[in-house]
C-alpha positions in Angstrom: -154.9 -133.7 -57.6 -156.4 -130.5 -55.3 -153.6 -128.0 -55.3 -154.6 -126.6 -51.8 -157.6 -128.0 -49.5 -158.4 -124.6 -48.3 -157.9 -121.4 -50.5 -157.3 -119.7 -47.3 -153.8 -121.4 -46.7 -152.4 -119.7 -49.1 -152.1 -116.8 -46.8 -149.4 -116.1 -44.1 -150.7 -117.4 -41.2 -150.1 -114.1 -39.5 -152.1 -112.4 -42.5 -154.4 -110.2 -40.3 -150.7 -108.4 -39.3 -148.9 -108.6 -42.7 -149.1 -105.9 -45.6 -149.5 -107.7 -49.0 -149.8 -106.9 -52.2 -149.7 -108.7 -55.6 -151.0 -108.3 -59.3 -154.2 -109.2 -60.1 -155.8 -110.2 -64.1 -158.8 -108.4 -64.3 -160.7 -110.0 -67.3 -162.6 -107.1 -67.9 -159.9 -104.8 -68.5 -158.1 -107.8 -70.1 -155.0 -106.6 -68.1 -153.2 -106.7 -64.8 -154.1 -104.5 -61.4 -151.8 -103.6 -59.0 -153.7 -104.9 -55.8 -153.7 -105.2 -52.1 -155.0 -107.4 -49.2 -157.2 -105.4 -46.9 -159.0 -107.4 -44.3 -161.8 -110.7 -46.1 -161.3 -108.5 -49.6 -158.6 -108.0 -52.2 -159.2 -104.4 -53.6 -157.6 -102.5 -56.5 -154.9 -99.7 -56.1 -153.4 -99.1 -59.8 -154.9 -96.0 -60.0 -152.7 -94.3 -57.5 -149.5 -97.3 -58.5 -150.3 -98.9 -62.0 -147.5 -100.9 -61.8 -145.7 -102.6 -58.9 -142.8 -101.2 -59.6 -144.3 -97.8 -59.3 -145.7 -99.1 -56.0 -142.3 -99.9 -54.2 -140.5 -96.9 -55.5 -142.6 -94.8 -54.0 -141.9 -93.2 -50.9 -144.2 -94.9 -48.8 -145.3 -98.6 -50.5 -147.0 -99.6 -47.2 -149.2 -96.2 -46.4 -150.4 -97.3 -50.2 -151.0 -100.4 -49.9 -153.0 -100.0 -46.7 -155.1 -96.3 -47.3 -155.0 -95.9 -51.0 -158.1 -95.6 -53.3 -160.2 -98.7 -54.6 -160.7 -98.9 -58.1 -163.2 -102.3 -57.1 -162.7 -104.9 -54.7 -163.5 -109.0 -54.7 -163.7 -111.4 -52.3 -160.5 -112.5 -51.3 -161.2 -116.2 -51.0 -163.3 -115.9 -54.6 -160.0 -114.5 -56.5 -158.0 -116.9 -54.7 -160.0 -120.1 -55.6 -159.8 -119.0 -59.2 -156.3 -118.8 -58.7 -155.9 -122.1 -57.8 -158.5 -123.9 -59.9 -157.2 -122.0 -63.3 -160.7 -120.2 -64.1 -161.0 -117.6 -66.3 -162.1 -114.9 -63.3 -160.0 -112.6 -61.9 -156.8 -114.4 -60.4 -153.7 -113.9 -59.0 -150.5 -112.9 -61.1 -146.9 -113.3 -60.2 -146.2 -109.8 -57.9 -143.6 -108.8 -59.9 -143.9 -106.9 -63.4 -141.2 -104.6 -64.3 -138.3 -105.4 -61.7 -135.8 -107.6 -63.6 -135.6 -111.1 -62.3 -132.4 -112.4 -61.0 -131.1 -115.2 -58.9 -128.3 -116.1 -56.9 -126.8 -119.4 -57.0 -125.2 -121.9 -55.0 -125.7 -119.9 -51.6 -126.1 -122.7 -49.4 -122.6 -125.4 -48.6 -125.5 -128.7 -49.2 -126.6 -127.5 -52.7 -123.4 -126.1 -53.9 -121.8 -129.9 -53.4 -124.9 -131.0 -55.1 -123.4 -129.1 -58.3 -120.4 -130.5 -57.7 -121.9 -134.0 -58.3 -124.0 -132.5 -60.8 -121.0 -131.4 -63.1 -118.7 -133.9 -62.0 -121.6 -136.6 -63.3 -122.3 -134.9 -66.5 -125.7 -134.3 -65.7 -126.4 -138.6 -65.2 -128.1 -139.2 -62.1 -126.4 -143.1 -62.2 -123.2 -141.2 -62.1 -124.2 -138.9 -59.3 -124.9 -141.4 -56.7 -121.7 -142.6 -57.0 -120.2 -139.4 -57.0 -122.3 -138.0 -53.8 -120.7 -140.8 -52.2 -117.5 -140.0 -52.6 -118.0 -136.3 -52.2 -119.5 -136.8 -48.9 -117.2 -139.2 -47.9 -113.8 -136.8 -48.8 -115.2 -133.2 -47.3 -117.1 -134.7 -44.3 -119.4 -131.8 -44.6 -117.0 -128.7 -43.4 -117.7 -127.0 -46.2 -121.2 -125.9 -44.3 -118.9 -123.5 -41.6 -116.9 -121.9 -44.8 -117.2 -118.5 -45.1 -117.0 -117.6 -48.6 -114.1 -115.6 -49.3 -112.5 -116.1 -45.9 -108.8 -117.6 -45.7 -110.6 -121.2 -44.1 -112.3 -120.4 -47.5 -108.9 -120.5 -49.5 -107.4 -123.5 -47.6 -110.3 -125.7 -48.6 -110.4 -124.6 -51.8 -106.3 -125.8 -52.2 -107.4 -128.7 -50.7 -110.3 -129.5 -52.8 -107.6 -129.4 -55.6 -105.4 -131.7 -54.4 -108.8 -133.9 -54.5 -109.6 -133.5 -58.0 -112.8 -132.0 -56.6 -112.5 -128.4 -58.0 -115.3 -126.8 -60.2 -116.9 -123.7 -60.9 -119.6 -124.2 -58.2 -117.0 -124.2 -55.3 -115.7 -121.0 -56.7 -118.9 -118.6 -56.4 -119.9 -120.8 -53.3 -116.3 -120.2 -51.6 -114.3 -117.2 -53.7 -115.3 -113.7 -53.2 -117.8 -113.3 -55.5 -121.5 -114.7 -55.7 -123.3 -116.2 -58.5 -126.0 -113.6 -60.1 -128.0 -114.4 -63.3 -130.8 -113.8 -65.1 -133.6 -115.8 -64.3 -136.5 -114.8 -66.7 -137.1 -111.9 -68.5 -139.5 -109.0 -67.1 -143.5 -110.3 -66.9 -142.3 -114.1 -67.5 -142.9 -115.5 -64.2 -146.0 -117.3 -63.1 -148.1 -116.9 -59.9 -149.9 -119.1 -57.1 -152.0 -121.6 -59.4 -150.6 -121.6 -61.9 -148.5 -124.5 -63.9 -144.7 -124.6 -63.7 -142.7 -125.7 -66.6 -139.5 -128.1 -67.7 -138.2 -128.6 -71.0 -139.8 -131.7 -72.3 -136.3 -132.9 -73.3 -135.1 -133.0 -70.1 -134.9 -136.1 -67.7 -133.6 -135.1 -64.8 -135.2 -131.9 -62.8 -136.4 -130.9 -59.6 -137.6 -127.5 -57.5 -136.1 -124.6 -55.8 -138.0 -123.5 -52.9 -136.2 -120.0 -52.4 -137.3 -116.8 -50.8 -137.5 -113.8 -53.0 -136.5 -110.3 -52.5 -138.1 -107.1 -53.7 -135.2 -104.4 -54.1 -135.9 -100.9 -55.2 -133.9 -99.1 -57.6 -131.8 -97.8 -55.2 -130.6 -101.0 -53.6 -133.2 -101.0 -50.7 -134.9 -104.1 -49.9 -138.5 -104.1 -49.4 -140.0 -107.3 -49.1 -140.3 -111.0 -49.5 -142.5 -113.7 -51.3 -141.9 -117.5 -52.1 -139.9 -118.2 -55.2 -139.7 -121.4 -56.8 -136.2 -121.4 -59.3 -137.3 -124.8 -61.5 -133.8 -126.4 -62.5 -133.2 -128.9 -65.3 -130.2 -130.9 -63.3 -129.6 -132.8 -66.5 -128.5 -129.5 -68.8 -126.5 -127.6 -66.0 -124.7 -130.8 -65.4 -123.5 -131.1 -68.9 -121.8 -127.6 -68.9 -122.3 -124.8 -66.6 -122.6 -122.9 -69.7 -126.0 -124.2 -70.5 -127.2 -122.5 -67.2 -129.6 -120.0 -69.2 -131.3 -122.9 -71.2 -132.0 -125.3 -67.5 -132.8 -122.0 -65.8 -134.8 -119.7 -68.4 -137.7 -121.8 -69.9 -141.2 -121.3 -70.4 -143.4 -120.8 -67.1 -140.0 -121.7 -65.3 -140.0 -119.0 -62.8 -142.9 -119.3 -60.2 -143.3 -116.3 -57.4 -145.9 -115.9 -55.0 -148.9 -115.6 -53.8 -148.2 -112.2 -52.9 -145.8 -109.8 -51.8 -145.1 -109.0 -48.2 -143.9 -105.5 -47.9 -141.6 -104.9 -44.9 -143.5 -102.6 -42.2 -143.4 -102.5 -38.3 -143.9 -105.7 -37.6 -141.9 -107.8 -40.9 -138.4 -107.1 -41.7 -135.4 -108.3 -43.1 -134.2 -110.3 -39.5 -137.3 -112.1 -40.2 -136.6 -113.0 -43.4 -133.1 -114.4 -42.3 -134.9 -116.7 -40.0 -137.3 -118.1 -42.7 -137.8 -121.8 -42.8 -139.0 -123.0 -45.8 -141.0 -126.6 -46.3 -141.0 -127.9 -49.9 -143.9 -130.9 -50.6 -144.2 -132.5 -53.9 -146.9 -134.7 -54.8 -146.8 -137.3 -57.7 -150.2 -138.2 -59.4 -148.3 -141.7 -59.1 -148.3 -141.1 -55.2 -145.0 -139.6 -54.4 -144.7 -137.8 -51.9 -141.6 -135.8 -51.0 -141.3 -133.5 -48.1 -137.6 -131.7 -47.6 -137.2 -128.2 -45.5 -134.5 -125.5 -46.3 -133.4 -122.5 -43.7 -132.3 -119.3 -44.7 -130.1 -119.3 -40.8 -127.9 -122.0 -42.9 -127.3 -119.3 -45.9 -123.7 -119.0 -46.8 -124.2 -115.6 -48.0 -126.6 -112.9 -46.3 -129.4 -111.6 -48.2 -127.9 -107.6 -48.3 -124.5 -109.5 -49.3 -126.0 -110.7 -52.3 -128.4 -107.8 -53.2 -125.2 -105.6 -53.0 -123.4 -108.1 -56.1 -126.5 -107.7 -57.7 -127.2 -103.9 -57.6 -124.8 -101.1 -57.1 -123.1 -98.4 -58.6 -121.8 -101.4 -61.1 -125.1 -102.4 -62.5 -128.4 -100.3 -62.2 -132.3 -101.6 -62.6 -134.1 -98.4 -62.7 -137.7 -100.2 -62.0 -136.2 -102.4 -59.2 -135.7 -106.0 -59.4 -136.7 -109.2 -57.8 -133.4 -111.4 -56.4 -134.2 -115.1 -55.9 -131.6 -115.8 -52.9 -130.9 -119.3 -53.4 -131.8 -122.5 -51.7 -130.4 -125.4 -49.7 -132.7 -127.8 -50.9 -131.5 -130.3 -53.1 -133.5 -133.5 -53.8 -131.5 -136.9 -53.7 -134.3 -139.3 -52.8 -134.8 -141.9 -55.5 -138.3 -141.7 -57.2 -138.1 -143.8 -60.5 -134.9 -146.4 -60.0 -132.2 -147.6 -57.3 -129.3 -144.2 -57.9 -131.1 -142.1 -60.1 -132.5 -139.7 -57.4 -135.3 -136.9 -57.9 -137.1 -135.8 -61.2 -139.9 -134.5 -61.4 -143.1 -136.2 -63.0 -145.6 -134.5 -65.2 -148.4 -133.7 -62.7 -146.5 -133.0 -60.0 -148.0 -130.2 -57.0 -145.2 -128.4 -55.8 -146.0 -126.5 -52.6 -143.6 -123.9 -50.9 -144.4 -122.5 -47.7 -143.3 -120.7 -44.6 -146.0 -119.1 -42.1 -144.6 -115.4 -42.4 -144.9 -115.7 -46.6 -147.9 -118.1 -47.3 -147.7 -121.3 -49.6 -146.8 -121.1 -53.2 -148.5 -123.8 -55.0 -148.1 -125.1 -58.8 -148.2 -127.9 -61.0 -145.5 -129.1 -63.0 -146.0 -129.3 -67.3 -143.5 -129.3 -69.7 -142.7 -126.1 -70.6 -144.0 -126.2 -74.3 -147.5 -127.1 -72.8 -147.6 -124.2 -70.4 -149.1 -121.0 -71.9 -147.1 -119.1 -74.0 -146.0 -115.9 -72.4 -146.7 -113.2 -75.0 -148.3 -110.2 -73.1 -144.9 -108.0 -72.5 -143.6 -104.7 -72.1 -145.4 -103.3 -74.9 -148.5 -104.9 -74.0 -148.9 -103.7 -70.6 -148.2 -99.9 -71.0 -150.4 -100.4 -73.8 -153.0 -101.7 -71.3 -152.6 -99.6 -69.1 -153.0 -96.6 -71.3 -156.0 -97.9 -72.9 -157.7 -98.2 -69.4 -156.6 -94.2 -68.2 -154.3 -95.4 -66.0 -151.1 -93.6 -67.3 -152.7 -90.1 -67.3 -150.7 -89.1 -64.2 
């Protein structure tokens, strides 16, 4: 199945106004550039930032991006068509190499009843339809006008106990405190084009189409790109202590196509108005379309980068915060109450106008290359190619 029918939507529709930037595997120096979008051509800047992270530390990430020297430039379209059709060229990386990865969790009132149902089912998906039900039936969707933390917050979580409807989901979606975890160790996640991965054990999975902050090492934000958060549903369900092995697998973490540095005319306002449209496509011809909003966020994005980073916990090179999503699949695909899973072969695409489409296909995780070029072998890399000198 095509993964895009023109390279070129890959881009913000806006591009010609946005600042973007990415990483870039240059088979020639067997190694990843630091790169930016300027105009039809995708040129080279690791000479004056060899690593993203020293890009967005600096003071001035978008005077780099747009005026700083070319090591070699490449058609735009040509890098991105390799991208997509998994050539050996030069193609796109996930923008993000030394920040730490981290999510939040259950930031929307739709999904966070969806992990409700999820624990309270045991991670069955017969079980969970019949759950949902009742769910939706005893809440009658207030939940979505809770603020977390707030006194209407407390009363509905005392009333959710009288219910038998309490769980650790309702907690970081209505207590104080938000959920932050580790998604996937630094250089793990995948770009545009490439495949996404589930655990081949598990049976019941889906996508989560969630924007993506960058955040500096001082707590600054300072941009956005497409995230997609793949989930096994099936293992969380069982025990929310199993959330590293549904969360962290191989090729699990998908970010893209590029960075979108916040300048005069992109901001953080903007990114709180996102809306996001999730497609999947089943070789078996599938189709699911669902849309999440960042305006329906529980939690606001400086809200959660402020749990994540703070005098509390420090990420000297930055880090990258998945902010959560409100999508949560429910359609039945394979039987009458078993909902959403995804399907070996699946194209997920995850798009807004202002960030571009982030497009993958879904493998099991043990299929997907293995992810063995890390820390070491990157400033190792990059030494080897002069580009540490300074």
């Amino acid at each position: 199945m095509v993964l895009l029918d023109d390279v070129l939507d890959v881009l913000p529709a806006d591009r010609d106004a946005a600042t973007l930037v990415g990483r870039m595997y240059r088979p020639d120096e067997r190694g990843p550039s630091v790169v930016a979008v300027r105009g039809d051509e995708l040129v080279d800047i690791s000479a004056t930032a060899p690593t993203l992270s020293d890009l967005l530390e600096g003071p001035d990430p978008v005077a780099v991006a747009r005026t700083a020297p070319a090591r070699g430039a490449w058609p735009l379209a040509d890098v991105l068509a390799n991208s997509l059709a998994g050539t050996a060229g030069p193609h796109l990386l996930a923008p993000a190499d030394l920040q730490v990865l981290k999510a939040a969790g259950v930031t929307f009132a739709r999904s966070m009843l969806e992990r409700v149902i999820e624990e309270k089912a045991g991670g069955d998906p017969a079980r969970a339809a019949e759950i949902r039900g009742r769910v939706e039936h005893s809440i009658g969707g207030t939940l979505a006008a809770v603020a977390p933390g707030s006194p209407q917050a407390s009363a509905a979580k005392r009333w959710l106990l009288d219910e038998g409807l309490w769980s650790q989901y309702l907690e970081v979606g209505l207590g104080p405190d938000p959920e932050i975890f580790t998604k996937a160790p630094l250089l793990a996640a995948v770009g545009v084009g490439a495949d996404v991965g589930i655990a081949a054990g598990s049976e019941w999975n889906n996508p989560e189409p969630e924007v993506a902050l960058a955040v500096r090492s001082d707590g600054a934000v300072v941009g956005a790109m497409l995230g997609n958060d793949v989930n096994l549903r099936d293992v969380e369900g069982r025990s929310a202590l199993l959330l590293p092995q549904a969360k962290d697998n191989n090729a699990s973490a998908a970010l893209g196509p590029f960075l979108r540095l916040f300048d005069d005319g992109f901001g953080l306002d903007d990114v709180r108005t996102l809306d996001l449209r999730l497609r999947v496509l089943g070789e078996d011809g599938f189709a699911l379309d669902g849309r999440s909003s960042m305006r329906e966020i529980s939690r606001d994005p400086v809200e959660l980068v402020r749990a994540a980073v703070g005098r509390h916990h420090q990420y000297p090179d930055g880090l990258v915060l998945y902010t959560g999503t409100l999508f949560a699949p429910t359609e039945d695909r394979d039987a009458p109450g078993r909902g959403f899973t995804h399907h070996l072969g699946d194209v997920v695409r995850i798009s807004t106008p202002r960030l571009g489409t982030l497009v993958n296909r879904v493998a099991h995780s043990e299929k997907c290359p293995e992810w063995t070029f890390g820390v070491r072998a990157l400033m190792a890399n990059l030494a080897a190619r002069g580009l540490l000198a300074g």
